[in-house]
N, C-alpha and C positions, 0 to 999 in steps of 0.2 A: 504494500500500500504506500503511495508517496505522502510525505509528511506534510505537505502542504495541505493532507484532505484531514488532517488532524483539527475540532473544529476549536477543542478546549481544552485549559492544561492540565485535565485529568485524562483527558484519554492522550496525550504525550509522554503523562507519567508511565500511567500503565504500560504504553507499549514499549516503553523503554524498563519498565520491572521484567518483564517478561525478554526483554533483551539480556538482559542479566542472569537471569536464571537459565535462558538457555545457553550462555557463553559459560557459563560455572562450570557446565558439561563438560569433562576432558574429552570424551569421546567427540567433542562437535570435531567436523575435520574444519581444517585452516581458511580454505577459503569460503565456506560460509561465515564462521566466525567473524573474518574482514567485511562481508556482504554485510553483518550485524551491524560490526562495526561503522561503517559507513553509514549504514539507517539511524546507530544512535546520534551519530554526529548532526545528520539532517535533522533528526525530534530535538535536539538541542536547540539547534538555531531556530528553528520552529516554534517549541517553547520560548523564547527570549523575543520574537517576534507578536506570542500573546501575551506575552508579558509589556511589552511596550505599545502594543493595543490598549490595554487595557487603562493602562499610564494615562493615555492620550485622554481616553475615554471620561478617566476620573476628573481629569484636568480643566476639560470642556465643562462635565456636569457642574464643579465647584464655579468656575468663575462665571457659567450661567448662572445659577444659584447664589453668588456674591453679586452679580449685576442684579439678577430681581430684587434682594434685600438693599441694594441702595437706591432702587427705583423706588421702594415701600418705604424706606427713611429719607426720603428728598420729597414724597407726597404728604407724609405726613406734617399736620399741623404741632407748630413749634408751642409748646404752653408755657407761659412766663408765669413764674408761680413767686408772688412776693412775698418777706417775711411775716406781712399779717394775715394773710391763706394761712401757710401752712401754720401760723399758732392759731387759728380759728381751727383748723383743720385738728390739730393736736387737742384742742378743748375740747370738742365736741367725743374725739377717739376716747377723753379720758373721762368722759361722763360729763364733765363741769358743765356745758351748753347741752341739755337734753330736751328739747322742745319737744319732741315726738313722742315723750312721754306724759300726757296730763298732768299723772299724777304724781308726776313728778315735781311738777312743775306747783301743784298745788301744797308740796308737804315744803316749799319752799322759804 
């Protein structure tokens, strides 16, 4: 099978484990062994080629995905929040302003 039809790097691994185990063979004769050999060389470069596919791949997704995230912080609306928000804001978290409660409002 040429290595090129290899389509992911688990089936480059595999045929290259099974390269191996058939070369452990002493009985394999010489010039298959080299025919092996020459196949693993090719699923090498093969593998290192999905490997660097996939590089590319990640590479594209991320700074697609860092371009939309600075499309979504460049739309978004800027909120100026002054010192007396956030201490109205802190009263209100700490119970002191509790208007939404009556009766609170009436034991006061």
């Amino acid at each position: 099978m040429d290595s090129r039809s290899y389509d992911t790097f688990e089936e480059v691994n595999a045929r290259l484990n099974e390269i191996v185990q058939a070369v452990a063979d002493d009985s394999l004769p010489l010039d298959e062994a080299l025919s092996l050999y020459e196949e693993a060389v090719n699923l090498g470069l093969r593998g290192g080629d999905l490997l660097e596919e996939n590089i590319q791949a990640y590479d594209e997704q991320t700074a697609d995905r860092d371009q939309t995230d600075d499309l979504a912080d460049s739309a978004a609306p800027e909120v100026s929040r002054d010192d007396d928000s956030a201490e109205a804001e802190s009263a209100v978290a700490g119970g002191l302003l509790d208007d939404a409660d009556p009766a609170a409002s009436e034991s006061r």
